[in-house]
MIKOL-61626 format. One record per residue: x, y, z of N, C-alpha, C in turn; residue in three letters. Coordinates in steps of 0.001 Angstrom, whole numbers, plus 500000, padded with zeros to 6 digits. Layout:
N
XYZXYZXYZALA ...
***
This chain:
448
118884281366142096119281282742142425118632283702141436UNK 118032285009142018117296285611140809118223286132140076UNK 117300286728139202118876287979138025118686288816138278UNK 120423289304138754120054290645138679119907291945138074UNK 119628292119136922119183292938135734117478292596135810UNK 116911293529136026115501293364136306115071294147134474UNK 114146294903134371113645295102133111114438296499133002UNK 114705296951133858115388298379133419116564298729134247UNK 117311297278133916118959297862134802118800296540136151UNK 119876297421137235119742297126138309119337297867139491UNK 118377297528140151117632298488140853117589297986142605UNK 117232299155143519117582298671144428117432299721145786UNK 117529299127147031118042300215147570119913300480148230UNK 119565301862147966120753302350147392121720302215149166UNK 122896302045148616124393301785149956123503300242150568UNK 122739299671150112122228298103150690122228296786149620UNK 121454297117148575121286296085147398121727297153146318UNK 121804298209145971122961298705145254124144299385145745UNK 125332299118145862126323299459147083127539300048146086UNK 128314300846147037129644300552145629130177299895145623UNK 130235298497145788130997297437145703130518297164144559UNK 129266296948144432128576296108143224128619297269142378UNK 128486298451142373128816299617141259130565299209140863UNK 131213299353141619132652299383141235132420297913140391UNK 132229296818140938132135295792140102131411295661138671UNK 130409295975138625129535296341137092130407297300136550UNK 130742298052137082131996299053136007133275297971135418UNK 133330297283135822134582297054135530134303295682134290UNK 133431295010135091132446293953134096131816294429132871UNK 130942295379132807130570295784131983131730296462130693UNK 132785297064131550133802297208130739134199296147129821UNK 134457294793130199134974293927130033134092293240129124UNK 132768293438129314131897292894127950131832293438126377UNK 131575295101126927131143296002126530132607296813125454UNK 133906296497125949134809296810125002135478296024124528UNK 135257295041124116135756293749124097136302293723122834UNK 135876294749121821135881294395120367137172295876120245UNK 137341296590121275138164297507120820139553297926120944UNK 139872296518120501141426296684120416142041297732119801UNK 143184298063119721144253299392119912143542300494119529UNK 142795300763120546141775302146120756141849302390122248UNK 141867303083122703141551303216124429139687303637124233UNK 139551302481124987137417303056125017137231304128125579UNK 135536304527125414135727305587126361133979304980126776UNK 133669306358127873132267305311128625132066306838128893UNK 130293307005129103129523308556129609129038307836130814UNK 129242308495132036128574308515132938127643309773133181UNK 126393309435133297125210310426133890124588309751135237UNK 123985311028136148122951310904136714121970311445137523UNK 120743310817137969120075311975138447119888312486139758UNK 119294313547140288119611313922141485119725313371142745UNK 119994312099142987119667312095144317120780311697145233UNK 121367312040146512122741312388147104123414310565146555UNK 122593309379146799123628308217146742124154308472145126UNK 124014309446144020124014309300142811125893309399143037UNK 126083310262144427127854310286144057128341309476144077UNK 128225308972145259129191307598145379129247306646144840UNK 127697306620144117127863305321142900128355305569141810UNK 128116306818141067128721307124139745130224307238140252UNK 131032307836141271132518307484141494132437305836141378UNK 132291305010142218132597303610142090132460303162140701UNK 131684303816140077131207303326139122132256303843137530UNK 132578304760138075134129305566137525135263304984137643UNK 135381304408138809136327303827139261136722302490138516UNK 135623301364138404135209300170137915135880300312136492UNK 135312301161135679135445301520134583137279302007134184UNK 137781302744134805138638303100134514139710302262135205UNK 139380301527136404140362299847136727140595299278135045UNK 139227299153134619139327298310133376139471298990131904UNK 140737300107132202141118300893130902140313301178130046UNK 139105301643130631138144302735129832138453304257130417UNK 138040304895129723137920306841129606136917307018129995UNK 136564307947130889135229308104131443134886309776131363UNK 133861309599131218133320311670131613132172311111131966UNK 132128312004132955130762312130133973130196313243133468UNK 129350313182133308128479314326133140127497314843134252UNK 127225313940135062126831315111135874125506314545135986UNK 124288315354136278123050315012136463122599315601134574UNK 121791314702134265121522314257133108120562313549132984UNK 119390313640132131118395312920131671118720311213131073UNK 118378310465131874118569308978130703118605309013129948UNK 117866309762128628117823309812127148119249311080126583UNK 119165311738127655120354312551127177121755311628127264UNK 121882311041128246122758309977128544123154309366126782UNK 121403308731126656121420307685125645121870308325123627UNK 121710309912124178121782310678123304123177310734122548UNK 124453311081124045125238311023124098126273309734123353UNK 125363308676123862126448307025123548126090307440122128UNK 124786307863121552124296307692120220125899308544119263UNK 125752309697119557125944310486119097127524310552118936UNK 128363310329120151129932311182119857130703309743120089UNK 131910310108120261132639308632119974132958307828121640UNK 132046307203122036131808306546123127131272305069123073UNK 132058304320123906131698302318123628130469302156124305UNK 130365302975125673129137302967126607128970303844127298UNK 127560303957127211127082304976128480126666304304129753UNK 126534305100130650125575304159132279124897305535132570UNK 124188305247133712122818305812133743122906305711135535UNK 123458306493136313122589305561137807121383306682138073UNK 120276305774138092118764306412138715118415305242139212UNK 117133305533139608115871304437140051114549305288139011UNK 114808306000138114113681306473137527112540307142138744UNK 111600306473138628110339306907139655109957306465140569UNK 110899305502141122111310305057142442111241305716143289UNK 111204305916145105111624306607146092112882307183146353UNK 113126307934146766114682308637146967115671307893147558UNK 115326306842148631116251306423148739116752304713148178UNK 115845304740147052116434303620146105117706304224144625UNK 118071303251144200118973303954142823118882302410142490UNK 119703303011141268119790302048140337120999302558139370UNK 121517301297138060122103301117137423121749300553136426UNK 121606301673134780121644300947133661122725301334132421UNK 122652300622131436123607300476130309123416300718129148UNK 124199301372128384123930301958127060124786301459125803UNK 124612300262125087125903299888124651126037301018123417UNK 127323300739122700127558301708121841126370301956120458UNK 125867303412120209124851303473119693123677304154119988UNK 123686303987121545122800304370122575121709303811122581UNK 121792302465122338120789301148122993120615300832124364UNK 119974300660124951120226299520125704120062298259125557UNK 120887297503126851121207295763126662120238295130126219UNK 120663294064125470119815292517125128119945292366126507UNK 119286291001127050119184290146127913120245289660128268UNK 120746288644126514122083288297126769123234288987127037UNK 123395290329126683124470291196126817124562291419128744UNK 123336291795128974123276291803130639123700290751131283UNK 123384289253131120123454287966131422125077287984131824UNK 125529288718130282127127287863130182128096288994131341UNK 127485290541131746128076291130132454127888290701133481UNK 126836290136133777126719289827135407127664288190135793UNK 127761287393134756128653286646134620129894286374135024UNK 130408287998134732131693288408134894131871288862136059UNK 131244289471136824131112290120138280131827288877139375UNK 132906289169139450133377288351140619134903287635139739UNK 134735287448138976135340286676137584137088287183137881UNK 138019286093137758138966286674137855139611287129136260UNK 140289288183136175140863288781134982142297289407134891UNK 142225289905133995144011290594133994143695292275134038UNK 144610292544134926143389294425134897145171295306134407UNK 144401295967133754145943296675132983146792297774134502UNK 147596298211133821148478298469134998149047300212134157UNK 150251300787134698150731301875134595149711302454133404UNK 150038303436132332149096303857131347147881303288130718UNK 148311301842130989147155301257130882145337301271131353UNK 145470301876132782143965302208133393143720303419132774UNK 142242303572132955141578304725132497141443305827132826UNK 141126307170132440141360308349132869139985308784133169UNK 139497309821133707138396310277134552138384312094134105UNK 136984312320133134137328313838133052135882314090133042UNK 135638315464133518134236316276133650133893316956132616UNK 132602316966132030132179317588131405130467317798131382UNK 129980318704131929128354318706132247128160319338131205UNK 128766320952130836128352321840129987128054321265128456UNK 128895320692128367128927320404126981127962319500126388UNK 127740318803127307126903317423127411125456317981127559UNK 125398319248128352123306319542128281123242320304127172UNK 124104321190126617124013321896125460123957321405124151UNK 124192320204124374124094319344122966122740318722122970UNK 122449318210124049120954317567124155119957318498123976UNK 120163319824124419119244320897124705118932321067122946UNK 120008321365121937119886321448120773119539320263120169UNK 119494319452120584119223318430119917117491318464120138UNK 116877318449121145115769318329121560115078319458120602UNK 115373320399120749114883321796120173114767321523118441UNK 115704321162118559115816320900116584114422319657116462UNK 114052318423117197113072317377117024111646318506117148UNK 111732319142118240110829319751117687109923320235116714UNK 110702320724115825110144321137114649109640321960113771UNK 109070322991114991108690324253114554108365324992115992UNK 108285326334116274108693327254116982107107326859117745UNK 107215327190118953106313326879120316105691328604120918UNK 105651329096120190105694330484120611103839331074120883UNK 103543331352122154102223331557122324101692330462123176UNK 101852329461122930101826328118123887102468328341125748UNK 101332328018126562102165328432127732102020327002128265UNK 103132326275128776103177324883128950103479325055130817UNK 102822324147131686103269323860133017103558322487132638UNK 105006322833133567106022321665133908106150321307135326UNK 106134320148135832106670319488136963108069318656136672UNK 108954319256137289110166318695136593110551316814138180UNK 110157316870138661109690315994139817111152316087140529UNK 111965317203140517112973317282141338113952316232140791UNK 114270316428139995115127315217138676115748315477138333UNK 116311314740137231117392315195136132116951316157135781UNK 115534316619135038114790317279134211114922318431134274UNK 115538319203135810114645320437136668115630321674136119UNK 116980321217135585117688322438134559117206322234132678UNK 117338321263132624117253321539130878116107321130130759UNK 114774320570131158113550320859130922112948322460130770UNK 113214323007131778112968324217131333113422325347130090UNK 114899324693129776115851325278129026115109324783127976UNK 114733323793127580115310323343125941113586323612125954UNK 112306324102126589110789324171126178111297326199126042UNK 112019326290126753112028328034126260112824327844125382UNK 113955327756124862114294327352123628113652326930122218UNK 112743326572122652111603326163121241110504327043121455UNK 110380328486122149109313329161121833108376329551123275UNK 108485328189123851107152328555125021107240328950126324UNK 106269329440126541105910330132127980105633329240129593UNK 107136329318130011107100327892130385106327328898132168UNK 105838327499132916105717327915134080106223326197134846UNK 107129326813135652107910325358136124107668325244137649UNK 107178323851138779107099323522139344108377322400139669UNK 108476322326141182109509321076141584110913321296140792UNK 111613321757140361112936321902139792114027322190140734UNK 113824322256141828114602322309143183115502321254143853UNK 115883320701143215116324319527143815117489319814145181UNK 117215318903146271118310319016146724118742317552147195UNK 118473316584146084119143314984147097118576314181147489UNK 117274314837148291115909314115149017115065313848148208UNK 114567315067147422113223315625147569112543315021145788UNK 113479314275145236113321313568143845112055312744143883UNK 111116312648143366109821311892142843109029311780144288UNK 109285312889145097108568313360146431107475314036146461UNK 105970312923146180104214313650145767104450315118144976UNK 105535314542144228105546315344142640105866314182141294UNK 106135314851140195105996314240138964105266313037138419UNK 105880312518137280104450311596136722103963310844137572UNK 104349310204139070103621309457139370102524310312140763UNK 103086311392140581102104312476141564101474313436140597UNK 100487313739139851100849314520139205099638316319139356UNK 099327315911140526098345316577141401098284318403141192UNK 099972318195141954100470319847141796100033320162140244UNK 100961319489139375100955319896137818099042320295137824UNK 098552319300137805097299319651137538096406321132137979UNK 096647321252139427096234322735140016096997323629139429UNK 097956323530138880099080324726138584098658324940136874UNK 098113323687136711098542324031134742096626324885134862UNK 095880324295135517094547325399135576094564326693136114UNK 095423326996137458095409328413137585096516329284137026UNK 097095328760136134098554329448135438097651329901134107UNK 096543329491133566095934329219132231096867328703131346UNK 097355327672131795098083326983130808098029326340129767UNK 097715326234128650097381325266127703097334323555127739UNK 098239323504128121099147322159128696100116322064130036UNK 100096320894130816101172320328131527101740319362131093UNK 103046319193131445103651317756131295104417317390132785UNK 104542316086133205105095315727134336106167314854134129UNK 107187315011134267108771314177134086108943313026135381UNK 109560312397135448109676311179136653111317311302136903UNK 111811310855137575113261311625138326114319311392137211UNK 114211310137136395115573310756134983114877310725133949UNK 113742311990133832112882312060132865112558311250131019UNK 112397310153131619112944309508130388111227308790129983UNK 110197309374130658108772309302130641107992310742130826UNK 106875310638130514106450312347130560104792311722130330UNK 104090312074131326102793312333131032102402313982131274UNK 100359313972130242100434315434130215099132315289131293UNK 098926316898131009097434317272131377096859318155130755UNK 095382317858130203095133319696129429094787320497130115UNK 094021321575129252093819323025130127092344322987131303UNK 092025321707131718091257321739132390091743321022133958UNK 092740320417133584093481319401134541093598318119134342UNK 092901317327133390092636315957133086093854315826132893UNK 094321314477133310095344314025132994095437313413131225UNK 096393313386130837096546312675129353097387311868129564UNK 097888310253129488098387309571130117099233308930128744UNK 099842308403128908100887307510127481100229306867126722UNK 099345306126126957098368305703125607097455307177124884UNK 096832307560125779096723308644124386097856309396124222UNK 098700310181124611100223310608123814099997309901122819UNK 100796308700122998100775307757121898099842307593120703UNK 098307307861121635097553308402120033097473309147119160UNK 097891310247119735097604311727119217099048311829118299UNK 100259311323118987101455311253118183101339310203116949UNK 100864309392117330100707308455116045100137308442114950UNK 098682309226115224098354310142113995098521311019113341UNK 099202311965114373100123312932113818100671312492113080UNK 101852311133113536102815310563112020102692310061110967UNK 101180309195111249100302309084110134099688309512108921UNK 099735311085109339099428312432108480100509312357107512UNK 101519312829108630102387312971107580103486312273107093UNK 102689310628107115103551309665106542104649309203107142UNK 105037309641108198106248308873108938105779307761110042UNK 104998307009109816104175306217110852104838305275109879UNK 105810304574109969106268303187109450105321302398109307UNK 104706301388108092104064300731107858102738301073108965UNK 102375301888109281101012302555109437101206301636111279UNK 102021301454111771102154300616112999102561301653113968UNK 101905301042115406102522301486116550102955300277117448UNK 103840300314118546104252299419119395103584299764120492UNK 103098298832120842102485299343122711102746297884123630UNK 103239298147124681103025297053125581101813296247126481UNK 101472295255127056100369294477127351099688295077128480UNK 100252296618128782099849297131129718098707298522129112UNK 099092298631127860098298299761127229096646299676127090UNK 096258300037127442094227300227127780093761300115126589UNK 092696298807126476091993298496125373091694299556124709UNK 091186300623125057090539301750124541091639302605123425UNK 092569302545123699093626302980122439093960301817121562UNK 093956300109121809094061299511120329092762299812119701UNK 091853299922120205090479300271119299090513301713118585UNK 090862302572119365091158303948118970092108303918117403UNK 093210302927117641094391302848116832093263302208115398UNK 092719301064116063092243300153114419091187301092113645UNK 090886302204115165089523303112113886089903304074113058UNK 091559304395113372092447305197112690092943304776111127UNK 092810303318111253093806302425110249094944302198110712UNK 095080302299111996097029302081112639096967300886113135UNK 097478299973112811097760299031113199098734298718114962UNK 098683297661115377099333297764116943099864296511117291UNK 101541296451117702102227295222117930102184295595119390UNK 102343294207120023102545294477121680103181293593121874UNK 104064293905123065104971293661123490105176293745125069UNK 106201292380125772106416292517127106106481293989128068UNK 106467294238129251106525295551129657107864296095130017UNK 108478297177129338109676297864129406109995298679127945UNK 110333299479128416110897300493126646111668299833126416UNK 112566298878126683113312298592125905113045297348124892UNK 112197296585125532111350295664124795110435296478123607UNK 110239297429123741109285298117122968110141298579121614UNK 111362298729121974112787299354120941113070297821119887UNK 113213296804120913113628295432120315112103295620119287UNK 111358295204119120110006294945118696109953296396117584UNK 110629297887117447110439298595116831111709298704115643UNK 112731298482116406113997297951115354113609296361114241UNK 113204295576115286113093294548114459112093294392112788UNK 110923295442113181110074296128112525110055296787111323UNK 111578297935111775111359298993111397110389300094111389UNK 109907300160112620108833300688113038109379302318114001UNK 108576303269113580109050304331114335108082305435115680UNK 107409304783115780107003304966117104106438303747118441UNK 106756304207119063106110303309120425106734303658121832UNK 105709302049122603105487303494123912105039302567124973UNK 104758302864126252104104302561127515103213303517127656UNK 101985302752128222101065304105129277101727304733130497UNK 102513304441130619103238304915131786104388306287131472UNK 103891306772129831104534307680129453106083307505129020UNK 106303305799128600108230305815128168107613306475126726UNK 107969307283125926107381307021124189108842306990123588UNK 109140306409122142109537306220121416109574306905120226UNK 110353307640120440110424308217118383111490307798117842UNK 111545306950117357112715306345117000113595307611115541UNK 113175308296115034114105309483114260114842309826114864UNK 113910310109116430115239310984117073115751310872118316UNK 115224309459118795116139308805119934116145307359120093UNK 116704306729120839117147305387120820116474304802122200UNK 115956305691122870115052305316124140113859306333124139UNK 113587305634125476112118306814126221112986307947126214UNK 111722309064125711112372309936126229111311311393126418UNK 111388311884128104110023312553128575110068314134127537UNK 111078314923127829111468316033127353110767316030125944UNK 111348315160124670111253314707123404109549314824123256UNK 109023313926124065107696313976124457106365315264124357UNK 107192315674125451106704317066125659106895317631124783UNK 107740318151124056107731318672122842107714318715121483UNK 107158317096121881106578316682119946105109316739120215UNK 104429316659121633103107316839121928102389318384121837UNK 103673318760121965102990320506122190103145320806120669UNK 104216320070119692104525320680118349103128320292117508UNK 102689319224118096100887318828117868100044320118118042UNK 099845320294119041099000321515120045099151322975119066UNK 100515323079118664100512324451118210100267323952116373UNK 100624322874116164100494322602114416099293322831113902UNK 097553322302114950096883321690114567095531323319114777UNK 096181323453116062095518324711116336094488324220117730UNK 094142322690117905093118322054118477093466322102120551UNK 093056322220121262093312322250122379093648320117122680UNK 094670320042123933094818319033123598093937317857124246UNK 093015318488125548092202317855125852091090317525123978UNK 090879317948123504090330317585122304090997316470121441UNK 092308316652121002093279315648120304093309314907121364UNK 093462314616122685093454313042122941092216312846123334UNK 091123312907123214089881312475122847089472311615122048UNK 090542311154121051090618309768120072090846308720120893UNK 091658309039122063091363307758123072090372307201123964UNK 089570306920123930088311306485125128088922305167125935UNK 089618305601127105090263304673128022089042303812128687UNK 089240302649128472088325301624129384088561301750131237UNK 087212301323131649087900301431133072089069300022133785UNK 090130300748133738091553300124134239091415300386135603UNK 091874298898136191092276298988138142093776297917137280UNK 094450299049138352095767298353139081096210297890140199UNK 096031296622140696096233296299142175097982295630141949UNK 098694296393143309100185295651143255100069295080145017UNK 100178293605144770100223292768145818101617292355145888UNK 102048292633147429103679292702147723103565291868148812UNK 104743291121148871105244290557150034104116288628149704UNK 104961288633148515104278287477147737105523286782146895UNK 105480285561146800106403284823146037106309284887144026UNK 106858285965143630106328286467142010106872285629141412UNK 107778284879141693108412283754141063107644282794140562UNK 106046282695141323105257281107140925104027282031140557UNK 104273283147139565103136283797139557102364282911137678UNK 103504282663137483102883281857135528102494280152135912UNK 103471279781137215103251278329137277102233277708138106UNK 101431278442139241100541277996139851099469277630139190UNK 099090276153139230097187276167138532096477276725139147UNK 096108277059140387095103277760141122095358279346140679UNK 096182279970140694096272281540140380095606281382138501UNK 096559280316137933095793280342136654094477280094135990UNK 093590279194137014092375279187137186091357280441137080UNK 092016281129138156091237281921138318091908283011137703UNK 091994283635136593092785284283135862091900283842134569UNK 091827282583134298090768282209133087089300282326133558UNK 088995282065135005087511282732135036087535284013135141UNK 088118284742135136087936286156135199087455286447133614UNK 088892286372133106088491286336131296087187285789130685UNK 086621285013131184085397284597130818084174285395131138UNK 084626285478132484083060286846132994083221287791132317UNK 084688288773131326084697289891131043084079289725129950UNK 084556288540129742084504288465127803085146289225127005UNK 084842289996125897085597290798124692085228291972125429UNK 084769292725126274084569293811126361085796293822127432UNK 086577293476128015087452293588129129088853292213128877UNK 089704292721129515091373291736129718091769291696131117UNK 092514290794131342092996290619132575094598290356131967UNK 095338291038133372096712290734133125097459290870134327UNK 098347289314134978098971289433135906100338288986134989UNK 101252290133135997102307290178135550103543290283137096UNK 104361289422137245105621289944138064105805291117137806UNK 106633291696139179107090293295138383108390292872138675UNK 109079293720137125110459293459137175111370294127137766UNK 111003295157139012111830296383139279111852295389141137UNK 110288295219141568109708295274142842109492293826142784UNK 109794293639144409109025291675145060107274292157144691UNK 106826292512143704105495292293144006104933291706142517UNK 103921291317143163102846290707141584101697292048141075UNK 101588292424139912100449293490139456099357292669138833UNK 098618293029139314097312292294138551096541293475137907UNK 096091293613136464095514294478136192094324294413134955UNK 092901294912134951091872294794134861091450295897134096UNK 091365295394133310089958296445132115088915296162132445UNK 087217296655132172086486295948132058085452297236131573UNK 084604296625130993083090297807130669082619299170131652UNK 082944298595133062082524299647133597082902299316134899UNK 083217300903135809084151300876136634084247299474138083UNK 082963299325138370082794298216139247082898297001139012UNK 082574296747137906083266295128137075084891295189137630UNK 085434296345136956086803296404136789086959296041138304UNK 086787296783139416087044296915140422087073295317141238UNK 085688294833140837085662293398141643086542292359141313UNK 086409292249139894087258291390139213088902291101139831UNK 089186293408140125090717293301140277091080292579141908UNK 089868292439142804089944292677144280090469291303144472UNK 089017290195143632089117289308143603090279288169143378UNK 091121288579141971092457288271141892093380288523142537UNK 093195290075143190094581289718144010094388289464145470UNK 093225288764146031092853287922147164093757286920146799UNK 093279286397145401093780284834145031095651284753144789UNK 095844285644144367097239286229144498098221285798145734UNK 097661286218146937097877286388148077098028285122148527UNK 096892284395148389096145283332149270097199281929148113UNK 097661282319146409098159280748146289099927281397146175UNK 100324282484146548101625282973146125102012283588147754UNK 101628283088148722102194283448150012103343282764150204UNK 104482283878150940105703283501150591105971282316151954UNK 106695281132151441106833279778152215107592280074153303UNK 
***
């Protein structure tokens, strides 16, 4: 039976493979893991989430779950993941939850967990909640269940200041385009970049339910691009539906993607000495062209499985204070405990205005190799490490590239599909190489 905690929660589509049955149930489980240690205290738990209409009925079930199992709950409302994670960090709360699907389609959602601190789960911590799901228990009774109270205001105004203060110094003159992708993002993205100074011009902040990561934000990021050139914008940034990732673009339209972020931030911290042992974290998905970028810096580079939260395990264990995905999760560990897009955006622009340099120039330390991403679906990902024939040909690939190029097939932990993905010297290498594998993909991982 697979697990169901994939790399970032539980994901799904939403009233089918995430239902409120299984919300009411993870509330109540997770309760049951998650407060286990807090005897004669009544717990308490943050619920956030982001825009999209199934977000009610799951965060109620999911209220519900929770407060069956004599926890305190406040909803907050639609909320950024990292604000979420801000929250568990910050005030006196056992857990936060999260329901999104991130950059998923609208009509998927999802469910993740924040234990106290504003971490998210080990493996094992997930393992032992899902354990419990079904599990018979003793569920408290009269005063004993949990109480249910609202609070949005309080909850964006703290993040908003919080964000503003990481900043660092005033944004003023800087005119930034935003795609808020119809998200969490689309009220306090705008709030907390005018708050620190800049001249915001905002796209997609409209949400009404549907229209969340709809050929907008980071994984569309098209609009941003036409808008941040005819606005004369200095910069764009693009948020993904619980903005907890952020890619940019400069003033020409080029996209700037999470490995360079990641560069340009890392030297930044480098400068000025807050680059922990001169290291960054990147995952096996980050483009040759930034560990080379990193070693010509003197920054050293740990890598790690694909997910921010793997990237957190690997930066705690460290003591390491930045890291990241190309896919725009980044890590500042000073001033948050996850990805976080907002944070992003405005430690990138606190670059832009510190340095004086336009930012198509500062990420110019990155020279991205040519990367293909092929995602082959409707394939058995389960026998994607154990087949000899897929692994065969996976080692002749590596051989034709040699040192100038990598190959990397990976399950995806969200989706039934396999990613196969390809560096190589130059764009048509990359291209054949990637076609080729995921023929072979197909042809030894067809589902029985």
């Amino acid at each position: 039976m697979p697990r169901l905690f994939g790399t970032d929660g539980v994901r799904g589509l939403a009233n089918r493979e995430i239902s409120a049955e299984l919300a009411l149930g993870l509330g109540a489980a997770a309760a049951r893991v998650l407060t286990a240690t807090t005897e004669g205290r009544r717990p308490r738990a943050v619920i956030g989430r982001d825009t999209r209409i199934s977000g009610d009925f799951l965060s109620s079930a999911l209220a519900a779950g929770l407060t069956s199992a004599g926890v305190d709950v406040v909803q907050v409302g639609v909320l950024p993941t990292p604000g979420v994670a801000h929250l568990t960090a910050t005030t006196d709360v056992d857990l936060g939850v999260v329901i999104s699907a991130s950059h998923n389609p609208m009509p998927d959602n999802g469910i993740k967990f924040f234990a106290r601190g504003g971490y998210k789960l080990e493996d094992a911590i997930e393992d032992a909640i899902e354990e419990s799901l079904g599990a018979t228990w003793e569920r408290p009774v009269g005063d004993g269940v949990g109480r249910i109270e609202e609070d949005a205001r309080t909850a964006d105004r703290s993040y908003i200041d919080h964000l503003v203060a990481a900043t660092g110094r005033p944004l003023e003159g800087l005119r930034i385009a935003i795609d808020c992708a119809n998200g969490a993002a689309s009220d306090i993205a705008p709030l907390a970049l005018r708050e620190a100074g800049a001249d915001v011009v905002v796209i997609n902040a409209s949400p009404d339910g549907r229209n969340i990561n709809h050929e907008c934000g980071s994984t569309h990021p098209e609009q941003l691009q036409a808008v941040t050139v005819a606005s004369g914008a200095a910069m764009g940034v693009a948020f993904d539906g619980d903005a907890d990732r952020c890619i940019a673009v400069d003033h020409t339209g080029a996209i700037v993607d999470g490995d360079q972020i990641m560069g340009v931030l890392a030297t930044a911290f480098k400068e000025r000495g807050v680059l922990a042992e001169d290291t960054l974290v990147v995952t096996v998905m980050s483009n040759l062209g930034l560990l080379l970028a990193m070693r010509a810096a003197g920054i050293r580079t740990v890598q790690t499985g694909v997910g921010d939260r793997y990237v957190l395990e690997a930066m705690r264990a460290g003591g390491f204070t930045l890291g990241g995905e190309q896919s725009g999760h980044i890590i500042a560990s000073a001033h948050a405990t996850t990805g976080d897009g907002l944070l992003t955006a405005l430690l990138l622009a606190a670059r832009v205005v510190e340095t004086g340099r336009p930012l198509a120039d500062l990420a110019s330390i990155v020279t991205r190799l040519p990367q293909v991403l092929i995602n082959v679906p409707g394939v058995d990902k389960r026998r994607a490490a154990s087949d000899d024939g897929l692994q065969e040909a996976v080692a002749a690939a590596e051989r034709r590239l040699g040192e100038s190029g990598r190959v990397l097939l990976r399950p995806s932990g969200t989706e039934p599909l396999v990613r196969v993905m390809v560096e190589a010297a130059t764009q048509d290498e990359a291209d054949s190489v990637a076609a080729d594998l995921a023929d072979v993909v197909r042809s030894r991982l067809a589902l029985r």
